[in-house]
Structures are given as structure tokens and as C-alpha cells.
C-alpha positions in Angstrom: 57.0 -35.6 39.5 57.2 -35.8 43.2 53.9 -33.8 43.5 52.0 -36.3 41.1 53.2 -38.7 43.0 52.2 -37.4 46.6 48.8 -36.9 45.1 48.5 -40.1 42.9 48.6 -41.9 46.6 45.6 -40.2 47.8 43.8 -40.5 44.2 41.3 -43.5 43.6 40.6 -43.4 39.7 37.2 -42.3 38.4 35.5 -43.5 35.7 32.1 -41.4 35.3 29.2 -41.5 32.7 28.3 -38.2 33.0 24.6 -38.8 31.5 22.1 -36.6 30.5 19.4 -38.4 32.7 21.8 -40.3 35.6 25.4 -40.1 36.3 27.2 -43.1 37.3 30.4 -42.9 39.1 32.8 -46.0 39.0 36.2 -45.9 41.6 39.0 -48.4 40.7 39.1 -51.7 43.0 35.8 -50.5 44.9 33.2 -50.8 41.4 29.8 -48.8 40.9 30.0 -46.1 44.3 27.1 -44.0 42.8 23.9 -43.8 40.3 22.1 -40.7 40.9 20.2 -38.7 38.3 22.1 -35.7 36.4 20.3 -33.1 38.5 21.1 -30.0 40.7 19.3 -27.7 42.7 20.5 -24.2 43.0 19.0 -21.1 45.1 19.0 -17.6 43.6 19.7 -15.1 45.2 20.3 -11.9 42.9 23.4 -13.2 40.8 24.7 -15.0 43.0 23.8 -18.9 42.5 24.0 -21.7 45.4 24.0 -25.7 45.1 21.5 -26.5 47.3 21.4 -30.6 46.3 22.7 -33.0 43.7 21.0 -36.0 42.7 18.6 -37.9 43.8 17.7 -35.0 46.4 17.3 -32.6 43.9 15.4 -35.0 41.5 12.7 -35.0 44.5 12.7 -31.1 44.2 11.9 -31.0 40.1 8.4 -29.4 39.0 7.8 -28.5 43.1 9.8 -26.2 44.1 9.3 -22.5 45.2 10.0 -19.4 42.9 14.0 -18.8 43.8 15.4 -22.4 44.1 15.3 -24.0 40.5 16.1 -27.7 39.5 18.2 -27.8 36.8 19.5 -30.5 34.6 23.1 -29.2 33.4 23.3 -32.2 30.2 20.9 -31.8 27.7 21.4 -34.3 24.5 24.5 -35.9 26.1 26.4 -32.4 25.9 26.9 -29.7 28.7 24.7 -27.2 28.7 25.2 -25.7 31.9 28.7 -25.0 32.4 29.1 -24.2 35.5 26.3 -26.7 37.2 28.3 -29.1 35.4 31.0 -28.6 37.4 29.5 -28.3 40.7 27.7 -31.3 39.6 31.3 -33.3 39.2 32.7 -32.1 41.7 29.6 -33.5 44.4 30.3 -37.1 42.5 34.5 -36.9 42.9 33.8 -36.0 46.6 31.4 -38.4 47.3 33.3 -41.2 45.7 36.3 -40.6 47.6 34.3 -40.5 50.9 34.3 -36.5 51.3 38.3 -36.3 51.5 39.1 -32.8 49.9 42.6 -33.2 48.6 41.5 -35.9 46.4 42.9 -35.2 42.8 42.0 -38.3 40.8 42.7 -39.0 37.3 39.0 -39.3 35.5 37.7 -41.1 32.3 34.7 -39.4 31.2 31.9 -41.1 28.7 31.2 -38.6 25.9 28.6 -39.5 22.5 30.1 -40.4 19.5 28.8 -37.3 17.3 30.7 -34.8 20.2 32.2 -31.9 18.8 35.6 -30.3 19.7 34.2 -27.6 21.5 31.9 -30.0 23.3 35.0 -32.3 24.2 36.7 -29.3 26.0 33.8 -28.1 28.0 33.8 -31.9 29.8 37.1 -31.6 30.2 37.6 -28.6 31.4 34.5 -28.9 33.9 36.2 -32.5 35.4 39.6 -30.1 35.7 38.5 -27.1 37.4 35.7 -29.8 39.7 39.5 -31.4 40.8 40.2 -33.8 38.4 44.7 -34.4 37.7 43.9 -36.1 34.2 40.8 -36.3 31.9 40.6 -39.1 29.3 37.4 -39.0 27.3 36.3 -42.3 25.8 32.8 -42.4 23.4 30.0 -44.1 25.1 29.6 -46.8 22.3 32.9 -48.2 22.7 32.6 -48.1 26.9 29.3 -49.6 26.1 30.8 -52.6 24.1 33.2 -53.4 26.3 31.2 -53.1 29.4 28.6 -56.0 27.8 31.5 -58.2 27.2 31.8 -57.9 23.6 35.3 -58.8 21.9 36.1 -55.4 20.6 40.2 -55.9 20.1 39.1 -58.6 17.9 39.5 -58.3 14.3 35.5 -58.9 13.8 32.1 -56.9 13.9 30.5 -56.3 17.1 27.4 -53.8 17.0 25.8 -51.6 19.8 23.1 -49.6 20.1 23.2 -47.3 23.5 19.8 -45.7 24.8 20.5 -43.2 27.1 18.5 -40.3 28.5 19.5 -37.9 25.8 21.1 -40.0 22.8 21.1 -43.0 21.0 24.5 -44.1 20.1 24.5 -46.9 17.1 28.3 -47.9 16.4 29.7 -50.8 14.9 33.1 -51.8 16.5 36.0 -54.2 15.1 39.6 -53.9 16.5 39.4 -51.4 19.4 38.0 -48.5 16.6 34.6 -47.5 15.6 33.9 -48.5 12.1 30.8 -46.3 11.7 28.7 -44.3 14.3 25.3 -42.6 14.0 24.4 -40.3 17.1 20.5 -39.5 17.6 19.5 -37.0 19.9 16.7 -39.5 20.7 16.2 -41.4 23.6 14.7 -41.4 27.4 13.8 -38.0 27.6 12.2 -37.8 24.3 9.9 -40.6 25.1 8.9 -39.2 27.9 7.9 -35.8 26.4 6.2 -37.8 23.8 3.8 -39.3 27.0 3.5 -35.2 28.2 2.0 -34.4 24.5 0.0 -37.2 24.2 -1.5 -36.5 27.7 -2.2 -32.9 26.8 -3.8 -33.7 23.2 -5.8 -36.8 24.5 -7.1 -35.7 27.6 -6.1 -32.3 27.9 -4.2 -33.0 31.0 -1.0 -31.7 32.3 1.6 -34.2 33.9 5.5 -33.4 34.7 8.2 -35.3 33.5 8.3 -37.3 37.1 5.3 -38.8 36.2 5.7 -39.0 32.7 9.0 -41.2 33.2 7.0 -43.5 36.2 4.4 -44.1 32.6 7.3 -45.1 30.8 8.5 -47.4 33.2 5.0 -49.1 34.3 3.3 -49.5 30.6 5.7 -48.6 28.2 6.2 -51.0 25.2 7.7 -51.0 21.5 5.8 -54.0 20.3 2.2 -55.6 21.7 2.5 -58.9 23.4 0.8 -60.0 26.6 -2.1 -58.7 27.9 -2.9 -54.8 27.8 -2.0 -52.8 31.5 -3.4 -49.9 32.8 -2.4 -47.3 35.5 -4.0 -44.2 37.0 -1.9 -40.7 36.1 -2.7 -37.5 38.2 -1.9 -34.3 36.7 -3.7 -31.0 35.9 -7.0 -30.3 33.9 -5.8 -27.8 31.2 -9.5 -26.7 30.9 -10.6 -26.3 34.1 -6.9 -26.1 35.9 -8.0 -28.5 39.0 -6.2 -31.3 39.7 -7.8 -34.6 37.8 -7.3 -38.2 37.1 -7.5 -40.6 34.2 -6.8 -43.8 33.3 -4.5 -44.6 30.9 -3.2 -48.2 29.3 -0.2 -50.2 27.5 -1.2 -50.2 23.9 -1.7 -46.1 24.2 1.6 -45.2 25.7 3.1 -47.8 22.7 1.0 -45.5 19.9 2.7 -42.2 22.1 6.5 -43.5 21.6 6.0 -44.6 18.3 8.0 -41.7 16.9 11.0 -41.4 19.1 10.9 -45.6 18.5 10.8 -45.0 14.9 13.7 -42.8 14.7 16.1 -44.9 16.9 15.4 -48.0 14.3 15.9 -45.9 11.6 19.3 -44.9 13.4 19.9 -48.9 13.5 19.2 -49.2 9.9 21.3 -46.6 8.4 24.4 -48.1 10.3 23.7 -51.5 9.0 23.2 -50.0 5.2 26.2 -48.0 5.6 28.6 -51.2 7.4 31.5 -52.8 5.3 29.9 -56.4 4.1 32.8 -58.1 6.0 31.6 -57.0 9.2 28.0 -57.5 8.3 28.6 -61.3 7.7 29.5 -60.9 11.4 26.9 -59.2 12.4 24.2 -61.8 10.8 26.3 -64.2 13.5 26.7 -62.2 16.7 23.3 -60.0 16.1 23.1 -56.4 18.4 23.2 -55.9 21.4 21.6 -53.2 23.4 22.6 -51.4 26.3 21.7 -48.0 28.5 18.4 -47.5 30.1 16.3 -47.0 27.5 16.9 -50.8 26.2 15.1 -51.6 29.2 11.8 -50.6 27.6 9.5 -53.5 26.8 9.9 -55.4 24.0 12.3 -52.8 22.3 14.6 -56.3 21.2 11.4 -58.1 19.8 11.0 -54.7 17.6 14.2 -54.3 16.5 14.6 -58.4 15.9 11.0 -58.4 13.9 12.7 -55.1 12.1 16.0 -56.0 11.3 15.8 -59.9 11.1 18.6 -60.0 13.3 19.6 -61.6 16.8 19.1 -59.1 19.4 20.2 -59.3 23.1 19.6 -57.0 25.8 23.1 -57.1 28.5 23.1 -58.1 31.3 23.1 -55.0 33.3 22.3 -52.4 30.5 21.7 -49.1 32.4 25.7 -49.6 34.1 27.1 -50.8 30.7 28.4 -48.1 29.7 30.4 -47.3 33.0 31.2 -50.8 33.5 33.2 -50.9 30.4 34.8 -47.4 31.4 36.1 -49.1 34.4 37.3 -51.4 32.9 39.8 -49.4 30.3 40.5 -47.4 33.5 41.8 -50.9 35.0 43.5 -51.7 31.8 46.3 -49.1 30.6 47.0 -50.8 27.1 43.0 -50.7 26.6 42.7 -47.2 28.0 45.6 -45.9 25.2 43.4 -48.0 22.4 39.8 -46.8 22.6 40.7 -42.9 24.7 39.7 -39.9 21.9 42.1 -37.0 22.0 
């Protein structure tokens, strides 16, 4: 007891959203301390492996770098892929957070998706343990989301959610601190922006990395036409003749190119609404949905869903930190942190 005690002193409490296209890491009393892409760059050597960078450094180093350092992404989907880059991964955020102090053994609440298996649940944990972590609580990223845009989920009344990340969409409906129904899609960021790679390569038979792909997304992408039509130059690689080329690309093409992973996240939105108890519905008809994560910062992606689901729909207010916003918040608020934690 004595020891947990000695080391709860030096311990700041984490919250992390260990995402498949950022990681954001929350410390109690201090708020948001980082938001740095869910990258690493390792050198190697024989088989022996060595973190070069984490992060943003590392994200500078994807598609360019020489033949023994590769940049990897350890999440893929919202689930661990990479084991042990995963940890290294953690273990650069819980240093950094607590301002490069080694003997740092925080407790951690880690965002997970709703549709996480059980062996899924104890790789996160067990990569936050062995990267220093005293405790591991796992929460599911629809319910941090909730809470982190505000919305009364102890309440006795239907609140629903639909979080775009980089590698799912979580769709939940939440009424008294539980999740009433939850679809998980492995749709989202990254898919959109390997839809923009295809549609490069069939179109104009030009190459492009993801980098670029996601700066498309950003600068023209759209889910429904309004406004005037936008276009940007994209450099990449001429599959023919394999010299570098440029074209000119616009708004209402990079809409057609997302079409499909848009389709399949409002389908996602629709089953949950067929499949929600008509109590909580009535609610829903009231309140409307609310979307959070970075993907609901696409253009027009609430004009789509409204125009498809006939319902109110809201962007939050800060929709890319949502999700760890509302972590930090259970973290700040035991009896909240026993209500909505997953075993």
C-alpha cells in the first residue's frame, strides 16, 4: 500500500485515445498535453528493431524514407496491430506527458471501439502495463465521445453518437451511463483516403501517397454539393511513364471518390436507428445526432446525414478531442469512471 502510495504522488493520471490515425494524450488538472499522429519510425538492423521517432516526426518520414528505417502505423482499424510498436508508442506519450520523469507510473484510461474483442482488450492493456502504466481502465470510444460533447448520458433518455475516427466509425446510442446498441465499422479517415489513392490511379493513372491523399481530403473533400466547386493541384507519380506529373483535380470529383466509404458509415447510422428501442427514438427525433472525431469534420457530412436521416444533426464543438475530452473527464470523476469503464 505504502508503495502505491509513494508512486501515486509522482503519478499525473492519463487519459489516452490511442487512435488509429492520432493519439491524444489528456493529464489530470493540466488538460490536452499532446495530439500527435499514431506513427513510429523504427531502424532495422538484422533483428534487432530501434524507435527512431514517434509522431509527428515520424509522420514527416512516411512514403520517404530509405530502405532500413520503416514508418510504421502500430493501430490498424482501432485495434493493435503491432504489438510491440504499440508499446514503444505509449510509453513516448506517458514520458512526454509527465515531462520526461522516468519513475512516472500513472494510472491510464484507454479509449478502445465498441465492437473490441477480448483478446483485443488485453493486448491495450497489457501494452499501457509493460509501457509503465500502475492501472489500466478501458472505456469504449462512443461513450468517451458522448460525454466529451456534453451530452446527458446518466440521464434516463436517448442521446446518439456517431464517432469518425481514422480507422472506425462508432454509432451508439446511450441512455443511463450504458450503451443501448452499438454498430462498429471499420470505415472512416483512412478509408477515405485510400478511396482518393484509387480514384487517382484509375482516373489519371497517377500515384499519390497517403500524405497527399489525406491534404485532398482536407482541402476539397465533401459529402453533399453546396457552394461553388474547388480545385487544387496534386503531384504524384505517372504510372505510365513513372516521372513525376501533375494534375488538377476538384470538389465534386473527390465527393464521387468517397461516395462509398460515405455510404457505408450512413448505412451504419441507419441500422442503429432501425434497431433503437422506440422510447429512445422519440428522443432522438428531439435531441437529433451528434457527431464527433475527425472525420465529422468533412464538409457537409451533417447536411448528408440530416438530408438522409431527417433528423437534427450537430457537429461538437471540438470533435477531433471529443473523445479524449470525455475520457478526462471520467478520469476526474471516480463515480463516472466506475459507470461507463468495460472490464
Amino acid at each position: 500500500m505504502l508503495f502505491d502510495w509513494f508512486f501515486g504522488m509522482f503519478s499525473n493520471d492519463l487519459a489516452i485515445d490511442l487512435g488509429t490515425a492520432t493519439t491524444l494524450t489528456y493529464v489530470r488538472d493540466r488538460g490536452i498535453v499532446a495530439h500527435e499522429p499514431s506513427v513510429v519510425a523504427v531502424q532495422k538492423n538484422g533483428s534487432s528493431t530501434k524507435v527512431l521517432a514517434v509522431g509527428t516526426e515520424a509522420k514527416e518520414m512516411l512514403g520517404r524514407t530509405p530502405g532500413n528505417i520503416v514508418a510504421i502505423r502500430p493501430m490498424k482499424d482501432g485495434v493493435i496491430a503491432d504489438f510491440e510498436i504499440t508499446e514503444a508508442m505509449l510509453r513516448y506519450f506517458i514520458t512526454k506527458a509527465h515531462k520526461r520523469k522516468t519513475l512516472v507510473r500513472p494510472r491510464i484510461i484507454i479509449c478502445v471501439p465498441s465492437g473490441i474483442t477480448e483478446v483485443e482488450k488485453r493486448a491495450v492493456r497489457d501494452s499501457a502495463l509493460a509501457a509503465s502504466a500502475r492501472e489500466v481502465y478501458l472505456i469504449e470510444e462512443p461513450m468517451a465521445a458522448a460525454i466529451g460533447a456534453g451530452l446527458p448520458i446518466t440521464e434516463p433518455s436517448g442521446n446518439m453518437i456517431v464517432d469518425i475516427g481514422g480507422g472506425t466509425t462508432e454509432v451508439a446510442i446511450i441512455s443511463l451511463a450504458g450503451i443501448v446498441y452499438a454498430k462498429s465499422v471499420r470505415v472512416a479517415g483512412d478509408k477515405m483516403d485510400e478511396a482518393i489513392v484509387q480514384h487517382m490511379k484509375r482516373k489519371y493513372n497517377l500515384l499519390i501517397g497517403e500524405r497527399t491523399a489525406e491534404q485532398i481530403k482536407k482541402q476539397l473533400g465533401n459529402a453533399y454539393p453546396i457552394g461553388e466547386v474547388q480545385t487544387m493541384e496534386v503531384k504524384g507519380r505517372d504510372l505510365v511513364g513513372g516521372v513525376p506529373k501533375t494534375i488538377t483535380t476538384n470538389s465534386d470529383e473527390v465527393r464521387e471518390s468517397l461516395a462509398e466509404p460515405i455510404n457505408a458509415i450512413v448505412d451504419a447510422v441507419r441500422i442503429v436507428l432501425e434497431r433503437t428501442p422506440p422510447e429512445l427514438s422519440a428522443d432522438i427525433v428531439d435531441k437529433g445526432i451528434v457527431l464527433t472525431g475527425g472525420g465529422a469534420q468533412l464538409k457537409h457530412l451533417d447536411v448528408l446525414l440530416r438530408e438522409e436521416t431527417g433528423l437534427p444533426v450537430m457537429v461538437s464543438d471540438n470533435p477531433e478531442a471529443a473523445v479524449v475530452l470525455g475520457t478526462g473527464k471520467a478520469l476526474d470523476e471516480l463515480k463516472l469512471l466506475k459507470e461507463v469503464t468495460i472490464n
